[in-house]
Backbone bond lengths (Angstrom), bond angles and torsions (degrees), N, CA, C in turn:
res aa  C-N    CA-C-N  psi(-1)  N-CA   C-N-CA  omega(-1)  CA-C   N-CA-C  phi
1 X - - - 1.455 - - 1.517 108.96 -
2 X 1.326 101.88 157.08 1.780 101.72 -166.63 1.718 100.30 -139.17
3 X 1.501 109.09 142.64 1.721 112.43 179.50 1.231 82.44 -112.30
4 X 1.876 104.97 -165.55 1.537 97.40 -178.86 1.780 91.10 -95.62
5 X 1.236 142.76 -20.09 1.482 114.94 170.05 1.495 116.64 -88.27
6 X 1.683 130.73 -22.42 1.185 126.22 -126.79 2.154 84.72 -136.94
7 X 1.106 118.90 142.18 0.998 110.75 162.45 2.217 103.43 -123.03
8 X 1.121 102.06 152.63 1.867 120.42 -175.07 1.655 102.77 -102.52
9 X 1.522 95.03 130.68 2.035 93.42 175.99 1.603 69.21 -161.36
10 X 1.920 86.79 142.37 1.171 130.48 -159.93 1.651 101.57 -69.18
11 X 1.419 126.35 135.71 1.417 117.95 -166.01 1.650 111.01 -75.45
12 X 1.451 101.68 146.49 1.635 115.00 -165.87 1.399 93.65 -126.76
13 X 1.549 128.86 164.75 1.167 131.21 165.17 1.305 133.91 -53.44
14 X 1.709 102.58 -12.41 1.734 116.25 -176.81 1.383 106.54 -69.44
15 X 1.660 111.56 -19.99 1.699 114.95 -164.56 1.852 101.60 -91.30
16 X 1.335 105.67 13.04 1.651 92.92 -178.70 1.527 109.71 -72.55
17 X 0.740 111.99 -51.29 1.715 104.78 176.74 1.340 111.53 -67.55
18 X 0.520 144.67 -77.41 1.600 132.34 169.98 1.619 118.45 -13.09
19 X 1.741 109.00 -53.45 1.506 116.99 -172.54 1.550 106.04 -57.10
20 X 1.424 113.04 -40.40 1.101 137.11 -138.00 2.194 98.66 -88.94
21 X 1.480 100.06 -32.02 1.492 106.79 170.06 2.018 94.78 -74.16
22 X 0.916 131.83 22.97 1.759 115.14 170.05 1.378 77.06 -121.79
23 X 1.518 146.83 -58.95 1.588 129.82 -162.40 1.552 114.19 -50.49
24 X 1.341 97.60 -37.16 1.837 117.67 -165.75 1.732 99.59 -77.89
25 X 1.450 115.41 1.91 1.529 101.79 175.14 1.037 138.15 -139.00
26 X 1.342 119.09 130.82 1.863 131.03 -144.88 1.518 107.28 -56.99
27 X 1.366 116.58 -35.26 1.390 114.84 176.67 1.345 128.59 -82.34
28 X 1.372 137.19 -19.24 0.983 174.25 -171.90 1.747 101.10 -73.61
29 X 1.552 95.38 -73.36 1.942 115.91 -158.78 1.792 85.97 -95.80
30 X 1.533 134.91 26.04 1.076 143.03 -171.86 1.851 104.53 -55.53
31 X 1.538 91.63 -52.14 1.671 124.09 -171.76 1.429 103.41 -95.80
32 X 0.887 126.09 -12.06 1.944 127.82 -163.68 1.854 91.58 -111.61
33 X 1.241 139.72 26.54 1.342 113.02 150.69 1.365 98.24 90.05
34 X 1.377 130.23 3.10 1.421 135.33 158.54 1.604 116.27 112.57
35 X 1.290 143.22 -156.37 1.436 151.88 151.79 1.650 104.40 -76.84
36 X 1.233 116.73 157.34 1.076 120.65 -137.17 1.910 90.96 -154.22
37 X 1.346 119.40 114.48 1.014 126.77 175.22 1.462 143.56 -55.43
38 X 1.143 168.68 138.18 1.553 163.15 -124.72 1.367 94.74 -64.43
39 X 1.599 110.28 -83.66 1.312 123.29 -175.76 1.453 138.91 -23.04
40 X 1.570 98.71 -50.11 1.123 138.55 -175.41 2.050 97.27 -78.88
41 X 0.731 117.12 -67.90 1.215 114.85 171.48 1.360 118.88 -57.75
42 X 1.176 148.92 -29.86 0.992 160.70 124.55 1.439 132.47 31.42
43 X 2.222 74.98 -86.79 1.142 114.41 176.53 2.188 106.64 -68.82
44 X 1.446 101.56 -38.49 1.424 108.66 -169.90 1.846 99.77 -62.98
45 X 1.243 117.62 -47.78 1.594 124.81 -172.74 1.130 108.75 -55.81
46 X 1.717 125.81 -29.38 1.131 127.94 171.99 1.426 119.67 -64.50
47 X 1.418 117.46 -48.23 1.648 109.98 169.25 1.301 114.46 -78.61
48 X 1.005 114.91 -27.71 2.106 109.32 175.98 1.683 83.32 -46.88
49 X 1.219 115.77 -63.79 1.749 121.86 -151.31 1.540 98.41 -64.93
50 X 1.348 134.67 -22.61 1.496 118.29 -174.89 1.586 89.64 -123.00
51 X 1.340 159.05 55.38 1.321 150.71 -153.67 1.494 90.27 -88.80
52 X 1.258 131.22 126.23 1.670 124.06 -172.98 1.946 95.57 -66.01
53 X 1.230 104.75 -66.49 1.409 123.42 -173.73 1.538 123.93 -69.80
54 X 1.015 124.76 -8.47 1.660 144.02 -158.95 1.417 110.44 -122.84
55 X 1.516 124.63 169.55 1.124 112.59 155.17 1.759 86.10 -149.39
56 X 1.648 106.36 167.10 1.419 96.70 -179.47 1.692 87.37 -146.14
57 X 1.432 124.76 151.60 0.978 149.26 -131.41 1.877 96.07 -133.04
58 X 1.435 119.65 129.38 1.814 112.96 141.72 1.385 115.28 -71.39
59 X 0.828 119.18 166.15 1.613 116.85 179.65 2.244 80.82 -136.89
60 X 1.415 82.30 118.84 1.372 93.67 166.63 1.824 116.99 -120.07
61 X 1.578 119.44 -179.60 1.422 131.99 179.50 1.904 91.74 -89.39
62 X 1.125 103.73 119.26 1.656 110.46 146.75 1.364 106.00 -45.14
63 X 1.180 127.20 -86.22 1.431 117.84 -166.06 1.725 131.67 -52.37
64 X 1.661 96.92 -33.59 1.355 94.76 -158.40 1.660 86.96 -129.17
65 X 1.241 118.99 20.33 1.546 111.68 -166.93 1.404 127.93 -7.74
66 X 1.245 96.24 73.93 1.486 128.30 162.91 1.238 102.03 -84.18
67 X 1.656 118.33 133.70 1.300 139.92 169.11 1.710 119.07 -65.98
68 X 1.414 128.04 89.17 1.587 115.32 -158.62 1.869 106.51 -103.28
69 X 1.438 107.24 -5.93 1.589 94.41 -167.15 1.729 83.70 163.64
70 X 1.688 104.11 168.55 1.498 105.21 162.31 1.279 90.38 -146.42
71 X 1.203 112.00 163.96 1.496 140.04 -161.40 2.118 113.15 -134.43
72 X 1.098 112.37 134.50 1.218 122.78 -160.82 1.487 135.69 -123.82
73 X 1.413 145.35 99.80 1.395 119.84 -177.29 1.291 101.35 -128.09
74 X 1.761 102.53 118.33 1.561 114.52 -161.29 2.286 87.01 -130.78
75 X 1.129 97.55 -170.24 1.396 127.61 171.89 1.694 92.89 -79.16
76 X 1.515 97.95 135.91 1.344 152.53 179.45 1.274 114.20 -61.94
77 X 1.299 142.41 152.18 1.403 123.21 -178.17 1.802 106.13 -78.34
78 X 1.165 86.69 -18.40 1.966 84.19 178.35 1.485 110.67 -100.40
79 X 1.379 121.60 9.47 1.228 112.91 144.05 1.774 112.25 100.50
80 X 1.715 80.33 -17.84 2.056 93.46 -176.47 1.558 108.39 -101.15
81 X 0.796 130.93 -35.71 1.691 144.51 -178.14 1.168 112.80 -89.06
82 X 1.481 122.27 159.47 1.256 115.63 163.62 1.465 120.23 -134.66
83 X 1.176 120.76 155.62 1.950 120.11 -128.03 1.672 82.88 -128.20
84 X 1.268 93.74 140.29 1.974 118.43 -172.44 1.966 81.02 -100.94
85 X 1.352 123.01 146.25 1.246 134.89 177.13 1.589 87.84 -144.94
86 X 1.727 102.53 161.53 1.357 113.67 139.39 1.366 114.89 -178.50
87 X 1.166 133.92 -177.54 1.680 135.62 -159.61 1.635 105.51 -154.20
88 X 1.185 135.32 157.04 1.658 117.92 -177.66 1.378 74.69 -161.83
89 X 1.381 117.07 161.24 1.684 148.58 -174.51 1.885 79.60 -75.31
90 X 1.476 91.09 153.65 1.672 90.56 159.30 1.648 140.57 -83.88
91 X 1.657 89.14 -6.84 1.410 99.10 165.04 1.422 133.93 -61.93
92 X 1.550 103.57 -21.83 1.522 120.28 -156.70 1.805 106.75 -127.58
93 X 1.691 84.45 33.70 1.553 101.50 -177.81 1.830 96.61 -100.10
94 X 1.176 100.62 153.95 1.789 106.46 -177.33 1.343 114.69 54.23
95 X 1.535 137.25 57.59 0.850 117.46 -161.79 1.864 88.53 -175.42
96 X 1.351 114.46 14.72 1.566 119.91 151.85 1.091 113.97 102.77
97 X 1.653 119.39 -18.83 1.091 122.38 -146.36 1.833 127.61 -91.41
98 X 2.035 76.74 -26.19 2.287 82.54 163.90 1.678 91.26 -74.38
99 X 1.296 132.46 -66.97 1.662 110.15 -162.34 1.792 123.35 -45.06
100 X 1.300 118.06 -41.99 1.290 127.79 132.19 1.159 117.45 9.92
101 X 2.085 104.09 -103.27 1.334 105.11 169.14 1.345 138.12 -79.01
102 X 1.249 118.31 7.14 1.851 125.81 -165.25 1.874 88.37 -93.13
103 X 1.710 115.51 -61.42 1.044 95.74 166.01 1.714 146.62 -28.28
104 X 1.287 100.18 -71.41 1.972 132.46 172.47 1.937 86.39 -32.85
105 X 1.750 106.70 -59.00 1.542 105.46 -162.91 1.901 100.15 -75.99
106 X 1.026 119.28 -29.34 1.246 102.24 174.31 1.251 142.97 -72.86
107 X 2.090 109.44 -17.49 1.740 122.73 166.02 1.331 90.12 -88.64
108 X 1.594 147.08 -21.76 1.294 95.57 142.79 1.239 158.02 -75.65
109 X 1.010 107.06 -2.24 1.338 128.59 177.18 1.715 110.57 -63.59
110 X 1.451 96.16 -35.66 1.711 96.64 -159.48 1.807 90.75 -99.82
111 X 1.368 109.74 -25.50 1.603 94.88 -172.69 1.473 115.18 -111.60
112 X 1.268 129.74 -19.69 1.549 136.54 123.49 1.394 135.19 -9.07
113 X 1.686 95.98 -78.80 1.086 104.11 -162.22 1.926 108.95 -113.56
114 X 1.663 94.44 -1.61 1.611 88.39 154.94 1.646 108.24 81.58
115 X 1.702 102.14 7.91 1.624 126.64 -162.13 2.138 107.24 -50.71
116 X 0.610 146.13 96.71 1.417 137.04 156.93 1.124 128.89 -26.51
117 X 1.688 108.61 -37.09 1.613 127.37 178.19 1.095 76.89 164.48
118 X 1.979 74.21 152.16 1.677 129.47 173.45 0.929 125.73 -125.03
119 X 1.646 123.19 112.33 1.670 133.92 -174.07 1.107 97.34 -88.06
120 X 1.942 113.42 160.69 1.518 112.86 162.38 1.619 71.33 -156.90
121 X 1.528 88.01 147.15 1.574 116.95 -175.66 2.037 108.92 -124.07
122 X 1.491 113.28 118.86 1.096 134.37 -162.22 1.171 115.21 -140.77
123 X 1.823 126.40 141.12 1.076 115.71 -176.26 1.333 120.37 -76.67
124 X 1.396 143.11 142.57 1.489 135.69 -170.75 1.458 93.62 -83.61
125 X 0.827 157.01 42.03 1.440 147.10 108.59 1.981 131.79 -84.51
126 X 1.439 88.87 2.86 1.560 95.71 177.48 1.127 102.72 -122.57
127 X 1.483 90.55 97.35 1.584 113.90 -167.37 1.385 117.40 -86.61
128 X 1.466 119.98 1.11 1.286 117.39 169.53 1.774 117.15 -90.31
129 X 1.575 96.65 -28.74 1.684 107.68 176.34 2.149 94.75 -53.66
130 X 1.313 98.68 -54.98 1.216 106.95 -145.14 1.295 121.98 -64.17
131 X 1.783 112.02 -21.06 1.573 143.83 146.95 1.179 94.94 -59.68
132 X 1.160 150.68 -89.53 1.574 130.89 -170.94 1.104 121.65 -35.52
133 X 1.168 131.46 -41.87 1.614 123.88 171.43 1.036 115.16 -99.79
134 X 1.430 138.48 31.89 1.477 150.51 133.49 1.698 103.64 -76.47
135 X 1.277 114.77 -46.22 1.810 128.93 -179.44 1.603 86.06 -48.44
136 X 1.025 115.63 -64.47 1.513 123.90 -151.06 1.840 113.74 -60.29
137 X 1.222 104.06 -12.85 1.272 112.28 -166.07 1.435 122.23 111.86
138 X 1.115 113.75 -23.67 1.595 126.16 -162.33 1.539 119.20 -66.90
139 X 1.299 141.87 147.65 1.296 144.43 -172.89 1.240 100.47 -126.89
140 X 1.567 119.14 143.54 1.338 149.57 176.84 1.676 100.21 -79.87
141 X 1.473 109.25 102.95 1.383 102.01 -172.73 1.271 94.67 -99.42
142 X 1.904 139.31 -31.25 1.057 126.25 175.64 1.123 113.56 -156.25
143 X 1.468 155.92 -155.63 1.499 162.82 -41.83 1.320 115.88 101.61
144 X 1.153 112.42 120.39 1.485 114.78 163.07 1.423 122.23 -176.96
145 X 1.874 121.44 147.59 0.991 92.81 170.63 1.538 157.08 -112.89
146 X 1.076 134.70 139.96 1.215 121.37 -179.75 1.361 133.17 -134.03
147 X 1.407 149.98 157.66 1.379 111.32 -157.28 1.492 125.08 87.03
148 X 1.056 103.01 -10.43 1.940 100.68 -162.56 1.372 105.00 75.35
149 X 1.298 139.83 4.60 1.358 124.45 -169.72 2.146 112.64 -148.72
150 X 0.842 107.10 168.04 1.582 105.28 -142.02 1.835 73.74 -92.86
151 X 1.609 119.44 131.21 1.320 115.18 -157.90 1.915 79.45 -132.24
152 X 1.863 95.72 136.12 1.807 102.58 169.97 1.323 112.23 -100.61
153 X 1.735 126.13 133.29 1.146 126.30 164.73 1.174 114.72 -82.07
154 X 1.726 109.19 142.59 1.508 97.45 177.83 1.348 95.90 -138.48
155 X 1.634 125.37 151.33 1.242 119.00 -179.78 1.697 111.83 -149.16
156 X 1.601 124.11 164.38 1.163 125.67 -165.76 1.107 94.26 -153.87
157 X 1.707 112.34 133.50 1.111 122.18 -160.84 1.650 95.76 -105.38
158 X 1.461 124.00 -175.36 1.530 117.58 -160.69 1.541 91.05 -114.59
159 X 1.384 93.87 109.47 2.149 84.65 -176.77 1.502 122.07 -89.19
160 X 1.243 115.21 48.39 1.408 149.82 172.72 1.695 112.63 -105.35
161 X 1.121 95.33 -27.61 1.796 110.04 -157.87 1.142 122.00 -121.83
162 X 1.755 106.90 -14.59 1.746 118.63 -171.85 1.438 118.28 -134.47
């Protein structure tokens, strides 16, 4: 998949080090439950990389294909929906590039994959996630917690279908 700066290819084992500098960083995993240890990550890179139901994406530079973040639409924690994710280096924060790709990943989502709706789950204190998926169209249908921390649902229905 291609934006107009950033092109998406499906994650391969070459992206572990790379993935693995967004787990390893405090600002980044700020909202995600913290940095996240070898093992433990490891084990997580392994199902991102085989997700039965999901697929998850690098998000690279067109020009300079630089590795900036990857972006994701896998199964839901309840197993019925399927959940828009994503992570970006902090360099390549404010600077267009999740609306960019969250968009690009979300008409596929709806014309791809034929999606009904798309949840993404964020902490209501990360108030910049939560402006991006207000940008996107998306509505805060609820609250809840999980994580230790008070988590916002947000969802977008496929306006093809509704």
């Amino acid at each position: 998949m291609k934006t107009e700066r950033c092109y998406l290819r499906l994650f391969s084992e070459r992206d572990y080090e790379s993935v693995k500098k967004l787990y390893e960083n405090e600002d980044v995993r700020k909202y995600l439950g913290g940095t996240v240890e070898e093992e433990a990550f490891k084990h997580h890179f392994t199902q991102m990389l085989h997700a039965k139901k999901g697929r998850y994406w690098a998000i690279l530079l067109n020009d300079s294909h630089a590795f900036i973040g990857f972006v994701f639409l896998d199964s839901y924690h309840d197993g019925a929906r399927t959940e828009i994710g994503y992570q970006f280096l902090p360099q390549y924060w404010r600077k267009g590039y999740a609306s960019e790709v969250v968009t690009r990943v979300i008409e596929h989502g709806f014309s791809e994959w034929q999606l009904q709706e798309i949840v993404a789950e964020t902490q209501t204190r990360n108030m910049a996630s939560c402006k991006l998926l207000r940008k996107m169209g998306m509505t805060c249908e609820s609250q809840l917690k999980r994580f230790g921390e008070e988590q916002s649902i947000f969802k977008l229905f496929n306006p093809t279908t509704s």
